[in-house]
C-alpha positions as CSV (number, residue, x, y, z in Angstrom):
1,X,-0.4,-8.9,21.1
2,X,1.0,-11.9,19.9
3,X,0.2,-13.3,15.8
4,X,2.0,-16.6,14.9
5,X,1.2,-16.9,11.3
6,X,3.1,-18.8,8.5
7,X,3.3,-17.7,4.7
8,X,5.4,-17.7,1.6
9,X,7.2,-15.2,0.3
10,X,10.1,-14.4,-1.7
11,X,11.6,-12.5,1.5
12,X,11.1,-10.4,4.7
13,X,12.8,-7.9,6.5
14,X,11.4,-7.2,10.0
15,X,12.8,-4.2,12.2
16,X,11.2,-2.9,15.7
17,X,10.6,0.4,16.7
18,X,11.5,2.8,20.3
19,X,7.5,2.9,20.5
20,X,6.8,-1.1,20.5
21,X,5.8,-1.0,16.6
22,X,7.0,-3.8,14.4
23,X,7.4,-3.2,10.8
24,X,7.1,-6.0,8.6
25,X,8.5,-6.0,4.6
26,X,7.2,-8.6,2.4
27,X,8.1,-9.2,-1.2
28,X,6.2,-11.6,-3.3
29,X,3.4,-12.4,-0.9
30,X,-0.2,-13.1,-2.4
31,X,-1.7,-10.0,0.2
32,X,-5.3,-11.9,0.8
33,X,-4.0,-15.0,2.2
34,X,-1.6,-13.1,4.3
35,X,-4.1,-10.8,5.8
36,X,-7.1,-14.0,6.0
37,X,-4.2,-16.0,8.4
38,X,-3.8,-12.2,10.3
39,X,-7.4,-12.1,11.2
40,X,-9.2,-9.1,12.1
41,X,-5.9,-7.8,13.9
42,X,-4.9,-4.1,12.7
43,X,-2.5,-4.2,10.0
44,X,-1.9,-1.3,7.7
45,X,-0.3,-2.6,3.9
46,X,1.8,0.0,2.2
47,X,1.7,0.3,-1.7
48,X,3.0,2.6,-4.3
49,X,0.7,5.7,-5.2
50,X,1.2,4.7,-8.8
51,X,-0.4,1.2,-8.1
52,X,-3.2,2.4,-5.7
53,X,-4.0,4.6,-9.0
54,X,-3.9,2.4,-11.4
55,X,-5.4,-0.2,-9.2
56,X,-8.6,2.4,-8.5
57,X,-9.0,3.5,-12.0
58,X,-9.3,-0.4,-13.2
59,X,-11.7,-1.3,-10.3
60,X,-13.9,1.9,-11.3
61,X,-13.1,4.0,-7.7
62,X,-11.0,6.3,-8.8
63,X,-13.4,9.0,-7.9
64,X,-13.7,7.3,-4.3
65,X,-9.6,7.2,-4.0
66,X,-8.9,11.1,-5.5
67,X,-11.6,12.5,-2.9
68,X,-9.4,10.8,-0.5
69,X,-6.2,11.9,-1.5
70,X,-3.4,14.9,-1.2
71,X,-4.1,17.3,-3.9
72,X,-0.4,17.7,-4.3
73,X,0.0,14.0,-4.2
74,X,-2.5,13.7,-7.3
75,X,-0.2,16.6,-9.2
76,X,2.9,15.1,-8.7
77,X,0.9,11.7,-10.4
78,X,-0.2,13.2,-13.5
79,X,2.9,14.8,-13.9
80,X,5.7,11.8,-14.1
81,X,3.1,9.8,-16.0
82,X,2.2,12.8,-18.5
83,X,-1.0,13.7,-17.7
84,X,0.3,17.0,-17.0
85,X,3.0,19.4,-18.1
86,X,5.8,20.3,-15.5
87,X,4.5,23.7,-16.0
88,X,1.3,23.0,-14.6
């Protein structure tokens, strides 16, 4: 498969893989014009758990994103922000 896109970002690290998988690093990319010039071509976007919470609790699916989750994942969340005591 070949994808000849252009966008700007801030910078990019690309590295290849023994299986014939390219990773690709972005840093200060708006995401949907990025993915819009990809197309319907399988790409999978990597984000902090901390903003995938945050971003699910302000767009009202945080229900929808904890079903979908590690329980220990979830934990280890409430704990470094508090919600939880280390003793938990």
């Amino acid at each position: 498969m070949t994808i000849d896109i252009e966008f700007k970002c801030k910078s990019a690290t690309v590295s290849g893989s023994k299986w014939g998988v390219v990773n690709v690093e972005i840093d200060s990319v708006d995401v949907h014009e990025l993915l819009e010039a990809i197309g319907d071509k399988k790409v999978f976007e990597s984000i902090e758990l901390d903003d995938y919470i945050d971003w699910a609790e302000s767009a009202g699916h945080t229900i929808d994103i904890i079903e979908r989750l590690d329980a220990d994942e979830i934990i280890g969340w409430l704990k470094h922000n508090g919600h939880l005591d280390a003793d938990s």
